[in-house]
C-alpha positions as CSV (number, residue, x, y, z in Angstrom):
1,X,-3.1,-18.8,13.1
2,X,-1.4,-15.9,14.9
3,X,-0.2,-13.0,12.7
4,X,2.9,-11.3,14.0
5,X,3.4,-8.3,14.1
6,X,7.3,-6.2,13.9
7,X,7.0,-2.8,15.7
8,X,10.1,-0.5,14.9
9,X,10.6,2.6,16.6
10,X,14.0,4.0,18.4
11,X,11.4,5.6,21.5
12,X,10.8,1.9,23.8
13,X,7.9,3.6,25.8
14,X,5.7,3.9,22.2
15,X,7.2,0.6,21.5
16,X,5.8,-0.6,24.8
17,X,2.1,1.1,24.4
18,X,1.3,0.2,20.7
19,X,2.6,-3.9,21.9
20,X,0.7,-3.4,24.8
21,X,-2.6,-3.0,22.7
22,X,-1.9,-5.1,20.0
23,X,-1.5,-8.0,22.2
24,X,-5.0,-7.2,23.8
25,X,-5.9,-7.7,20.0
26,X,-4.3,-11.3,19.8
27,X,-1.1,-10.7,17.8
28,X,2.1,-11.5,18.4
29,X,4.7,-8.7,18.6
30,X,8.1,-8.3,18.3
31,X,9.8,-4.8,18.8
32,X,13.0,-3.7,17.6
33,X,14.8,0.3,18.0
34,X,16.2,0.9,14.7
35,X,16.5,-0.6,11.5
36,X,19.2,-2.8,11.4
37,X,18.0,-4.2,14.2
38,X,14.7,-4.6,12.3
39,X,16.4,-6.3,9.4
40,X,17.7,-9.0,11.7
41,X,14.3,-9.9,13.1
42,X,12.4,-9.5,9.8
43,X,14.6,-12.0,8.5
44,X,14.1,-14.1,10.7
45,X,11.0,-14.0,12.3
46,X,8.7,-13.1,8.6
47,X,6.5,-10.8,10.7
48,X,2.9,-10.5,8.6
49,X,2.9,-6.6,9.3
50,X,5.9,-3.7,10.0
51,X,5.0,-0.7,12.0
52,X,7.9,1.2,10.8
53,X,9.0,4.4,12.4
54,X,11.0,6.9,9.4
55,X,13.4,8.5,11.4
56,X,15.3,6.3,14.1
57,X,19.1,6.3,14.6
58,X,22.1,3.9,12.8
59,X,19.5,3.0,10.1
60,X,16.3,4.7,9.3
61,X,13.2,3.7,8.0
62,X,13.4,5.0,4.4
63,X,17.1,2.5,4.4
64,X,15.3,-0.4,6.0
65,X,12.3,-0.4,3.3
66,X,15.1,-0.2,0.8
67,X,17.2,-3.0,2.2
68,X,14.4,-5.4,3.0
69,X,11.7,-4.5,-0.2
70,X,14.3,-6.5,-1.8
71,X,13.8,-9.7,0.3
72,X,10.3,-9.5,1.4
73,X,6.9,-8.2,0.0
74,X,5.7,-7.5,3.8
75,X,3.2,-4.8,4.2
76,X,4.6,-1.5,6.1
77,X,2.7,0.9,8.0
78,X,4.5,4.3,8.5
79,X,5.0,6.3,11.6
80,X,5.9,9.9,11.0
81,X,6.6,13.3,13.2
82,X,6.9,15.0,9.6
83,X,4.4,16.5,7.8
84,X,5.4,17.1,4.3
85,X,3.6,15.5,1.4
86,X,7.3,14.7,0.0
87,X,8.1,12.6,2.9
88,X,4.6,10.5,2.6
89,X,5.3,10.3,-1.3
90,X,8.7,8.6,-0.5
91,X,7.2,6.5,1.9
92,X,4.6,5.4,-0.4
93,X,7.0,4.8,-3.4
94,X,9.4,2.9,-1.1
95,X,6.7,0.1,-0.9
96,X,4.7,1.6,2.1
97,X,1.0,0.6,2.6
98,X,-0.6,3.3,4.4
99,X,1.1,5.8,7.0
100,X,-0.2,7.6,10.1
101,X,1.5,11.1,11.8
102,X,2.4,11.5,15.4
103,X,1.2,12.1,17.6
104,X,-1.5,9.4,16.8
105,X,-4.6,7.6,18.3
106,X,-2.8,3.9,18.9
107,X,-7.0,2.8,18.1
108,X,-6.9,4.1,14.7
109,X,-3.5,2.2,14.0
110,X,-4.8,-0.9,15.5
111,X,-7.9,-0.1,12.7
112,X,-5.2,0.3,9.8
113,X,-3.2,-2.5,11.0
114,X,-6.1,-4.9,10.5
115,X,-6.9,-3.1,7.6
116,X,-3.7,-3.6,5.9
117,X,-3.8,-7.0,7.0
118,X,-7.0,-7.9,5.9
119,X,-5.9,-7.0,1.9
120,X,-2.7,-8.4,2.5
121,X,-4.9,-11.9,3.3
122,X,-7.2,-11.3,-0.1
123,X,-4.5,-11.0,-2.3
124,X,-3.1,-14.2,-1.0
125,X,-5.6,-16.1,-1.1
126,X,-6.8,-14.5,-4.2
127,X,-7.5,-17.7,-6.8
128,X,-9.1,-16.0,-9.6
129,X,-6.7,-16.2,-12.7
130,X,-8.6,-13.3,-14.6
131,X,-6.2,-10.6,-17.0
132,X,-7.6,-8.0,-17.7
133,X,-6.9,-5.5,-20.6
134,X,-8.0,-2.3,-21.3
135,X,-6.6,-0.7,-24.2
136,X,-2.5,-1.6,-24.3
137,X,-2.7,-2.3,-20.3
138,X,-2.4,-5.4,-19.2
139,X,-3.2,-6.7,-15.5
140,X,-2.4,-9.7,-14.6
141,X,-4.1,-10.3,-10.9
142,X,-2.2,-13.9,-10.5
143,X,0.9,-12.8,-11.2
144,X,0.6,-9.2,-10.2
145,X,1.8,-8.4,-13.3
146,X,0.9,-4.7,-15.0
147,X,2.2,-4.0,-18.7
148,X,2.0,-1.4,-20.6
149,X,2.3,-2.1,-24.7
150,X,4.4,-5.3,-23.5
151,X,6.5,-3.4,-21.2
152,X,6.4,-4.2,-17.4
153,X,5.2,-1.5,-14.8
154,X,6.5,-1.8,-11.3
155,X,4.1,-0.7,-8.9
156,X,4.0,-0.9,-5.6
157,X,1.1,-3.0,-3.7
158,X,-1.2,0.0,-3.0
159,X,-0.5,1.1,-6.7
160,X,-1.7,-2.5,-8.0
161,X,-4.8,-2.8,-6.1
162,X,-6.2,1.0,-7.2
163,X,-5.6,-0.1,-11.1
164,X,-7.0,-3.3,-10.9
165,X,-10.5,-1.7,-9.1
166,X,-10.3,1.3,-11.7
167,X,-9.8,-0.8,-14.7
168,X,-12.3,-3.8,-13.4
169,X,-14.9,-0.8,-14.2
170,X,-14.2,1.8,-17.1
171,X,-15.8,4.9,-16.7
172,X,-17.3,4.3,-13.2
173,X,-16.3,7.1,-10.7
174,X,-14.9,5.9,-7.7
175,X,-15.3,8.4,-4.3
176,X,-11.5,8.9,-2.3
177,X,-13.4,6.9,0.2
178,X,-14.9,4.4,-2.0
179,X,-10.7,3.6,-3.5
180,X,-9.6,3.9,0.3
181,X,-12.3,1.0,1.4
182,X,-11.5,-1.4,-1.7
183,X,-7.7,-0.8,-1.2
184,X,-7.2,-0.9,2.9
185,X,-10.7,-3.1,3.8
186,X,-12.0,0.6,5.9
187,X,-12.8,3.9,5.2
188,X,-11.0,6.8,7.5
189,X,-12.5,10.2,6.6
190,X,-9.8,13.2,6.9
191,X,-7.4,10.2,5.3
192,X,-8.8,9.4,1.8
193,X,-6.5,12.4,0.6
194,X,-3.9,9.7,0.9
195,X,-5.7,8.1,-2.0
196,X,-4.4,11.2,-4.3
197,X,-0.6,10.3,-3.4
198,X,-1.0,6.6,-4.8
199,X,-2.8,8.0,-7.7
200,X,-0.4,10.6,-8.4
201,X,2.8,8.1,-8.1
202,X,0.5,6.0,-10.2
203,X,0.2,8.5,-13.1
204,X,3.8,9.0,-12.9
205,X,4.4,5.7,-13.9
206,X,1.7,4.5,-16.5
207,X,0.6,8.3,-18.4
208,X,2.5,9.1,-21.5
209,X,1.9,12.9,-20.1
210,X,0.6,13.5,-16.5
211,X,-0.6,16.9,-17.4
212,X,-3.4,15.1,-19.6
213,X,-4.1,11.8,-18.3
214,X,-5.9,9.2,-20.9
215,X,-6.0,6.6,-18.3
216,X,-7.1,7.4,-15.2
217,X,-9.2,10.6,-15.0
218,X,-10.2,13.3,-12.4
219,X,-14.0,14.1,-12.2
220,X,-14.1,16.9,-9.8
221,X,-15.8,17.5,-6.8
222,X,-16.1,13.6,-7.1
223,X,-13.2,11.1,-7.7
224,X,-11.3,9.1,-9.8
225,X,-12.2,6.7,-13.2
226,X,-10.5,4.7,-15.7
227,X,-11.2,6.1,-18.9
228,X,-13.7,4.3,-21.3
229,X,-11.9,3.3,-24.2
230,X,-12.1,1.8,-27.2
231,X,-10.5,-1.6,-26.7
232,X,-11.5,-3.2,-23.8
233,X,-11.6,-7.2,-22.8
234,X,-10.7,-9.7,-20.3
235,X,-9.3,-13.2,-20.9
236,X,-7.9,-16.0,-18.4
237,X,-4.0,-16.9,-18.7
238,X,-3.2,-18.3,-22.0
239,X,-6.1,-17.2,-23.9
């Protein structure tokens, strides 16, 4: 089947170049100049995939996440002329999947779009029931629930998929690279320090005190690991 992809971007001859080469790929495309525009075809058309420019006129990319997060759980690549780290972490929080500065190789998009893609495909066709609980978290990978004590966590897709490989394996160290394959499907070297942004918005919202982390430790010069603790096990639904 033919995954379709929304390309949103208020400059047409980018629009025109990145269709261009997804085509050649075997998409289908659908282009739109700003994000109102962009709402009325993502409603419409249920694109698989939004390439999602962050600064456009009438409605930017930070109000069209906001708007259609609401709606849809449709994964969004970023475009982005700015450079700050608190433009990415917004982004990110928003419900972004991965993002990419310009000016950018439109190759390396068409790798992250199939990336993105690819775990948006395993986590729908994921069958396997399994919760898993490590001390009071609870993750439930049919549901794509997380609680903490009881209480429900809302994470964002990216968020989700780094706890649930961290806290499949207490106390194994996972490499910026290794988290970056399991999470987009490839590894991009120079970009695993996006990795550190999900985990920092992830800290924010399951450590009683960021400052000293008890769930998900730093081992420098290395990675990242869920901390071994005392209570650990994993039980299907209704157990």
């Amino acid at each position: 089947m033919t995954q379709t992809i929304l390309v949103v971007d208020d400059e047409a001859n980018l629009r025109e170049m990145i269709r261009v080469y997804l085509e050649q790929e075997g998409y289908r495309v659908l282009e739109a100049s700003q994000g109102q525009e962009a709402l009325h075809i993502a409603r419409h058309e249920k694109p698989d995939l939004i390439i999602l420019d962050l600064m456009m006129p009438v409605m930017g990319g930070y109000d069209f996440m906001r708007a259609y997060s609401k709606e849809a759980d449709t994964p969004v690549i970023l475009l982005t002329a700015k450079i700050e780290d608190q433009d990415k972490i917004i982004g990110l929080e928003l419900g972004g999947d991965d993002y990419i500065t310009k000016p950018f190789n439109v190759r390396e998009l068409l790798a992250r779009a199939r990336a993105v893609l690819r775990r948006a495909h395993r986590a729908t066709a994921e069958t396997d029931t399994l919760r898993v609980r490590v001390a009071d978290i609870m993750l439930d990978r049919s549901a794509v629930v997380v609680e903490i004590a009881g209480k429900a966590i809302d994470l964002t897709k990216s968020e989700f998929e780094l706890l649930a490989v961290l806290m499949a394996s207490p106390g194994q160290v996972f490499s910026r690279l290794d988290l970056l394959d399991r999470v987009s499907g490839e590894t991009y070297e120079g970009y695993e320090r996006t990795i550190d942004v999900h985990i920092r918005n992830l800290r924010a919202k399951i450590e009683p005190d960021t400052r000293h982390p008890r769930y998900i430790e730093t081992v420098y010069g290395m990675g990242y690991r869920f901390a071994k603790q005392k209570s650990k096990s994993q039980e299907a639904p209704g157990d």
